[in-house]
C-alpha positions as CSV (number, residue, x, y, z in Angstrom):
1,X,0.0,0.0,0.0
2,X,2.5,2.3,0.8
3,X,4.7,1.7,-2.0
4,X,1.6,2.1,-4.4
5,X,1.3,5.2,-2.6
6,X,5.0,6.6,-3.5
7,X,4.4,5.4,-6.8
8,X,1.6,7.7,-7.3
9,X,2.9,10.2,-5.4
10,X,6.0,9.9,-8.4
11,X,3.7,9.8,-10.8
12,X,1.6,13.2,-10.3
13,X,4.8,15.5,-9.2
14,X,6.8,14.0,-12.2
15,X,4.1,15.0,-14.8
16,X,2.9,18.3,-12.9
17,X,7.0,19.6,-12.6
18,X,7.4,19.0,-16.6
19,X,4.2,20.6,-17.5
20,X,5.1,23.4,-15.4
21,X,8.4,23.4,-16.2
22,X,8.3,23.2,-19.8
23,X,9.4,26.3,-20.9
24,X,12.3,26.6,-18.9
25,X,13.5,22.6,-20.1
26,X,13.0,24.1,-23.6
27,X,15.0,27.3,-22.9
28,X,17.9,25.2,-21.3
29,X,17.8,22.8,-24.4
30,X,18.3,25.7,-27.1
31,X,21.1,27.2,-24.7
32,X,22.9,23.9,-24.7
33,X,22.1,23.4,-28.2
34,X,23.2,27.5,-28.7
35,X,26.8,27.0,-27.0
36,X,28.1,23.4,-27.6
37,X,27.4,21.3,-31.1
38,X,25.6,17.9,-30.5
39,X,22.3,17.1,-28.6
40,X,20.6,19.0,-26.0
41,X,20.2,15.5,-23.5
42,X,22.7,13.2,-22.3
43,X,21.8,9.7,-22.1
44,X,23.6,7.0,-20.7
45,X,23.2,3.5,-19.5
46,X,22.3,3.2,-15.7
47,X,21.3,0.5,-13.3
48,X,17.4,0.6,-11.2
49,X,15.5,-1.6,-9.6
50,X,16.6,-5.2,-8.8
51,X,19.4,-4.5,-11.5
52,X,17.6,-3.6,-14.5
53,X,19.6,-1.3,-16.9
54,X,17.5,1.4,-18.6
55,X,18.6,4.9,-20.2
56,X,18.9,7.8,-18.0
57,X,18.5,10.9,-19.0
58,X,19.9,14.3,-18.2
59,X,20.9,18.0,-20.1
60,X,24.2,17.6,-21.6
61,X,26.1,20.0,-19.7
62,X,29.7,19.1,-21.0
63,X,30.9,18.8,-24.9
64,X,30.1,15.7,-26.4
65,X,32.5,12.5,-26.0
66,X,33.7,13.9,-22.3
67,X,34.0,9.9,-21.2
68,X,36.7,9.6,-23.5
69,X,38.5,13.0,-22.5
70,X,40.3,13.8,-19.6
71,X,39.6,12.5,-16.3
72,X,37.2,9.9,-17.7
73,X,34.3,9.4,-15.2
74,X,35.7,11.6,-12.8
75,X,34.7,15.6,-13.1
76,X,37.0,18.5,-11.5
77,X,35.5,21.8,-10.6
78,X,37.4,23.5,-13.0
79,X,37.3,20.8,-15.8
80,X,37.9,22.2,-19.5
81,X,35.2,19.5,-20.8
82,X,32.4,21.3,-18.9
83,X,30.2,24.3,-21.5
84,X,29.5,27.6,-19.7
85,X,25.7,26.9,-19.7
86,X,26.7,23.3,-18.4
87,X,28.8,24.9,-15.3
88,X,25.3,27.1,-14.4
89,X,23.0,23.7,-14.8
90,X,25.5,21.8,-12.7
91,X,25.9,24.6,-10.3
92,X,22.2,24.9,-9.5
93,X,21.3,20.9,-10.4
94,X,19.4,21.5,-13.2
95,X,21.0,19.1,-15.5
96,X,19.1,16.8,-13.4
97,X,15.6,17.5,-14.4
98,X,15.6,15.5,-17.4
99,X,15.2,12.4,-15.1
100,X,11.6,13.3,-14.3
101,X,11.1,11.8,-17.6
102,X,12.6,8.3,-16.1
103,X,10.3,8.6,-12.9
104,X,7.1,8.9,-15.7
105,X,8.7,5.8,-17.0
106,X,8.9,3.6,-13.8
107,X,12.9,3.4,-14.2
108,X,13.7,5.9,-11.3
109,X,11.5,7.7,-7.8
110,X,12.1,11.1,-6.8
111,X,13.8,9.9,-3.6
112,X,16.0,6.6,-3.4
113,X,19.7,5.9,-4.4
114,X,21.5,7.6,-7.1
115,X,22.0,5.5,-10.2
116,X,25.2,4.1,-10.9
117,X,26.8,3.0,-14.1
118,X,26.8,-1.1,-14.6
119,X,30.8,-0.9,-14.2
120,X,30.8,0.7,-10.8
121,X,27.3,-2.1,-10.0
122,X,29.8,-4.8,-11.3
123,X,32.5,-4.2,-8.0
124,X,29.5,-3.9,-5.4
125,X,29.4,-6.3,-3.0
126,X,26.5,-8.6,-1.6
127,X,26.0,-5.8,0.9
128,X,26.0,-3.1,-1.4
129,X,24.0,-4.4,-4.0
130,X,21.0,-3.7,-1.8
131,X,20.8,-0.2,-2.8
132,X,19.3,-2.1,-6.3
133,X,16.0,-3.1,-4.0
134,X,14.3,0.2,-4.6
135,X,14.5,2.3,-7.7
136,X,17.0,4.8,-7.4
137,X,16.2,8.5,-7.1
138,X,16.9,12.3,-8.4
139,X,18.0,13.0,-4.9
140,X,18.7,11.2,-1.9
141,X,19.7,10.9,1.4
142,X,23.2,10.3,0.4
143,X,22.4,13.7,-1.6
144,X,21.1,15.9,1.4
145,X,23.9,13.9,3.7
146,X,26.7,15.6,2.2
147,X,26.8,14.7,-1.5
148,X,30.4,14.0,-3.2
149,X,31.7,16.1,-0.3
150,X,31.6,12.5,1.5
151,X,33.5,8.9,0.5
152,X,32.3,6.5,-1.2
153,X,31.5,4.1,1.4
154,X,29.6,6.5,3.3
155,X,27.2,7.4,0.3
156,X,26.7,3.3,0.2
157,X,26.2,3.5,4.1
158,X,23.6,6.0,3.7
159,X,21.6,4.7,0.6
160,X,21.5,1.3,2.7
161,X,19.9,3.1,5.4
162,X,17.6,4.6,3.4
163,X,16.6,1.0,2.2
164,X,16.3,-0.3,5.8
165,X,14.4,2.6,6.8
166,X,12.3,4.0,4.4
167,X,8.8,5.5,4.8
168,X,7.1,8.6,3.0
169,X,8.0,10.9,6.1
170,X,11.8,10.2,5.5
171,X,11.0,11.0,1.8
172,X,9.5,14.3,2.7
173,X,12.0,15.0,5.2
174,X,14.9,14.4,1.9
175,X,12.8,16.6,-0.4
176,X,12.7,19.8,1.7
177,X,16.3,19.3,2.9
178,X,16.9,18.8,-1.5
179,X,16.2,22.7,-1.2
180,X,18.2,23.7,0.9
181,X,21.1,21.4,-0.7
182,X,20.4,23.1,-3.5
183,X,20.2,26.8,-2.6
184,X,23.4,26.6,-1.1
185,X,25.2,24.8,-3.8
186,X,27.1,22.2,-1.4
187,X,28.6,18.7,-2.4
188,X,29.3,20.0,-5.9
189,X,32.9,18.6,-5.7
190,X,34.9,16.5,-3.3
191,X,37.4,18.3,-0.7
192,X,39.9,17.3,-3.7
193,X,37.9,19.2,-6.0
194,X,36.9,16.1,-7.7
195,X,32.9,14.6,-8.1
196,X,33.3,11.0,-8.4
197,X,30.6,10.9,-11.2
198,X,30.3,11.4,-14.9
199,X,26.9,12.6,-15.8
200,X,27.5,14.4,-19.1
């Protein structure tokens, strides 16, 4: 029941924030489109629910082939590969609202574990591969916990915590604190500078 209930709860807030967001998507996607050749979105295979793969999508905010460039998966603050109008989407998390598309589709939740690439899924270990028992999420509590500001390990620690303990009060709770995340533009990078995740 209370699952259904998130699920629905997905479902409206998913479709209500892209109709009423639609003319800001469509201005971000000509700016992209304006600054850097190649497509406005950035898709790019990610592992949900129980282990399924499915395309995730977000606003291209770095020039096209990035993966094969530089520091590979990794992204520094002042990385060359990052546009202009990709630095502001980054800086205010707007590159991320793309994936509302995925909740519509049933591949991510607004709250849950980040989606990781296959590779990275491939190393987990029995313990971690629990994060893949709920869908993963546009933010979490990893996310409002301190972000890439905090190891690896503890970002697992936390999603597995969120698994254990999840309810739609702890959901809320993530949301608003989201905001405040957000406004404050914190857990960007890593103390070295570094985020430890290439999302386009």
């Amino acid at each position: 029941m209370m699952q259904a209930l998130k699920r629905f709860s997905d479902l409206f807030t998913a479709a209500a924030a892209l109709i009423l967001l639609s003319p800001v998507l469509a201005l971000i996607a000509v700016a992209i489109r304006i600054e850097s050749p190649g497509p406005a979105l950035y898709v790019d295979e990610r592992v949900g629910l129980n282990g399924r793969n499915f395309r995730a999508y977000k606003f291209r905010s770095m020039t096209v082939g990035a993966r094969q460039r530089g520091l590979g998966l990794e992204v520094a603050r002042d990385d060359d590969r990052i546009t202009r109008t990709g630095r502001f989407l980054r800086t205010w998390s707007l590159d991320e609202l793309p994936q509302l598309i995925n909740v519509l589709l049933g591949d991510m939740s607004l709250v849950g574990p980040r989606p990781t690439v296959p590779s990275q899924v491939a190393r987990y270990t029995d313990a971690q591969r629990r994060r893949l028992a709920v869908r993963p999420g546009i933010t979490g509590l990893a996310q409002v916990s301190g972000r890439n500001a905090i190891p690896w390990s503890r970002r697992i620690e936390l999603d597995l915590h969120y698994v254990d303990h999840w309810s739609i009060r702890l959901d809320l709770r993530i949301l608003w604190r989201t905001l405040a995340v957000v406004i404050r533009r914190t857990g960007l990078y890593g103390p070295d500078g570094v985020a430890r995740d290439l999302d386009g």
